[in-house]
N, C-alpha and C positions, 0 to 999 in steps of 0.2 A: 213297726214291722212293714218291709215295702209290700206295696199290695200283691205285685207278681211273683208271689211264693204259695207255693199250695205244699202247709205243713201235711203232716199224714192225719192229724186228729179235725183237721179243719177238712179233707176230703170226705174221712172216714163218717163226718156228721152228715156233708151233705149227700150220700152216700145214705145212712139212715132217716136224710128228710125225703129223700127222691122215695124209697122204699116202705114208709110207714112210721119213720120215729113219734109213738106216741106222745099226743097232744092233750090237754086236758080238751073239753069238750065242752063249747061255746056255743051261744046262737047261732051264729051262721058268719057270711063272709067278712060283714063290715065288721064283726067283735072279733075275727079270728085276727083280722088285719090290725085292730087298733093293740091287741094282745101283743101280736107280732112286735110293733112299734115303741108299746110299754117294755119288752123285754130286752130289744135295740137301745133304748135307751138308756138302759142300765147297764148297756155294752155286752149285753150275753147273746151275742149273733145265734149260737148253737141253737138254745133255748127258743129264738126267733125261728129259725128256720121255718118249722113243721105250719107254725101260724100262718105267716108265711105264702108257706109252698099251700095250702087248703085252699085260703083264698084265694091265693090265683089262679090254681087248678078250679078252681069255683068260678073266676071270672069276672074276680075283682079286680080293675085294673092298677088301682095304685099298686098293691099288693104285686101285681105281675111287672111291676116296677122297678120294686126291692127284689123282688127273685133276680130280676135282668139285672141288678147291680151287685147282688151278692156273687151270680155267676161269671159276670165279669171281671171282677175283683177277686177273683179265685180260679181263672185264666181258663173258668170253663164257658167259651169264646160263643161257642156253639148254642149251647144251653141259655145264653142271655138273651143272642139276640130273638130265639123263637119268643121268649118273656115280654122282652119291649117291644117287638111286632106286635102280640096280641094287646099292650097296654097301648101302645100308637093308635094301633086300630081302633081304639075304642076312643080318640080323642082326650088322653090322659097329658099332662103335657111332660112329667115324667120321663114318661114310657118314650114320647119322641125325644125326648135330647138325649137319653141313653141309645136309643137306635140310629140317629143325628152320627151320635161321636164315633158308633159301628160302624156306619156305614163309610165315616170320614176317614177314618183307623184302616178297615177294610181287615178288621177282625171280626173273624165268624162268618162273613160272605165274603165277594169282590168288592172292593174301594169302590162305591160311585158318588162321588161329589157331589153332582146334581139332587141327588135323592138327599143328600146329605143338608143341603141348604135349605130345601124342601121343611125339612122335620124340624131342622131347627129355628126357620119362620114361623112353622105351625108353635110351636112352643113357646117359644118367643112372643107373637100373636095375643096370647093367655099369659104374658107378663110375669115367664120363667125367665129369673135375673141371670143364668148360668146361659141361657139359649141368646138374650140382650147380649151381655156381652162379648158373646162368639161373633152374632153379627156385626157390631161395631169396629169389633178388632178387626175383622175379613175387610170391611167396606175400607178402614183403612192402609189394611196392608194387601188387598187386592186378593185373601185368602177365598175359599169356597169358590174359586172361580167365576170370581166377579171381576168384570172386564174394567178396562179403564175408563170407557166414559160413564159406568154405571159411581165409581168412587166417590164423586164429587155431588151425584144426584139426589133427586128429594129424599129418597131410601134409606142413602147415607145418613143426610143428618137426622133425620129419625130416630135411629137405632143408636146414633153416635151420642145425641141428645139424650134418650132414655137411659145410655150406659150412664153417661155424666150425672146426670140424675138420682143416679143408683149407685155412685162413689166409685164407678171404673174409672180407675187413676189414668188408660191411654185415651178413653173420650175425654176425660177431662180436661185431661192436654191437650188435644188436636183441639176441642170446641176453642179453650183460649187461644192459640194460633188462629183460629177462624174467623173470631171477634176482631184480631187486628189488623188481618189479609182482607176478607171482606169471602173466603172460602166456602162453599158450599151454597151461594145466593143469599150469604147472612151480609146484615149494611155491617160497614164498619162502627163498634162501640167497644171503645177503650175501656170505660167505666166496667163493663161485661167481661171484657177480655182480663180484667184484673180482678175482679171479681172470682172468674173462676183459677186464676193463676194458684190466689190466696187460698183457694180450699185444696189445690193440690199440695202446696207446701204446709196444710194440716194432716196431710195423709201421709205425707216422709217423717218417718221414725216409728209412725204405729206400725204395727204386727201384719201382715197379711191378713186379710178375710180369708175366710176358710169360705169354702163350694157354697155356692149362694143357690138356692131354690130348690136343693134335695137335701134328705138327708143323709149324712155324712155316715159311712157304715161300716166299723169297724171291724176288723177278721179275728181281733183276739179278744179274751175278755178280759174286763178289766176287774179289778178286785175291788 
């Protein structure tokens, strides 16, 4: 189901979580969230919702997390990002790569880049693999408004390193080219350079990774 569809029964719930959809009645945030989590995980978003929506309205930030991504992924634009503001705010790292890709997107406020690169170093920072490889990918395609003498600098191979690290098939290609150019202030080593060639060509024909470092949140349920 593409995510930019807002059926009428998938409104109509959040619509009943915004309003009061009765919850059973838990200790407090951290249970209502892991409730929340337990019920995502068996793919009944609806059921999630109310969990959810308590916690965050309580001031949990993961929880105000998954509200930001439920509402973005149900194209209510607006509603997400006040979610990921207050889970940013709170140094969630979550919360900043959802507010990261808002702000990148320039759905729900104005596009600012700056801000955008911002949130998703803070994220990044705290060793969200989805915020890594936004920056490796930018440092080497010059995205997030990153200048050219910045591409090539300490920053770069950092983040370019970490993605590699973490199975992102375009660091792992650029680092082998790097290994045998001498790119990024790395000495030239062949042995390195073929080293990581071979783990790229272990990664053609697997499956795509799916979203690395959130959870993946589906709109329908599954049976």
């Amino acid at each position: 189901m593409p995510l930019k569809y807002r059926s009428s029964w998938f409104a109509a719930a959040l619509l009943l979580a915004f309003f009061g959809l009765p919850a059973q009645v838990v200790a407090g945030a951290p249970e209502d969230f892991a409730e929340g989590n337990r019920h995502n995980l068996r793919g009944d978003v609806v059921a999630a919702l109310p969990f959810y929506r308590r916690a965050a309205d309580a001031g949990h930030a993961g929880a105000q997390a998954a509200m930001g991504d439920l509402m973005r992924h149900s194209d209510f634009v607006e509603e997400a990002v006040v979610y990921y503001r207050k889970s940013a705010a709170q140094g969630n790292a979550d919360g900043q790569f959802g507010l990261a890709a808002m702000l990148l997107s320039g759905d729900g406020e104005p596009q600012n880049t700056p801000e955008a690169r911002k949130f998703y170093t803070l994220a990044a920072n705290q060793g969200h693999l989805q915020a890594i490889d936004e920056l490796a990918f930018s440092y080497i395609t010059g995205g997030l408004g990153i200048q050219e003498s910045e591409k090539k600098g300490p920053d770069a191979l950092k983040w370019i390193q970490l993605a590699a690290e973490n199975g992102y098939r375009p660091a792992m290609e650029t680092l082998a080219k790097a290994y045998r150019s001498g790119d990024y202030g790395l000495s030239v080593d062949t042995k390195k350079a073929v080293e990581w060639s071979e783990k790229v060509q272990k990664l053609i024909g697997v499956q795509p990774r799916q979203k690395r470092g959130k959870r993946i949140i589906s709109l329908e349920k599954q049976p």
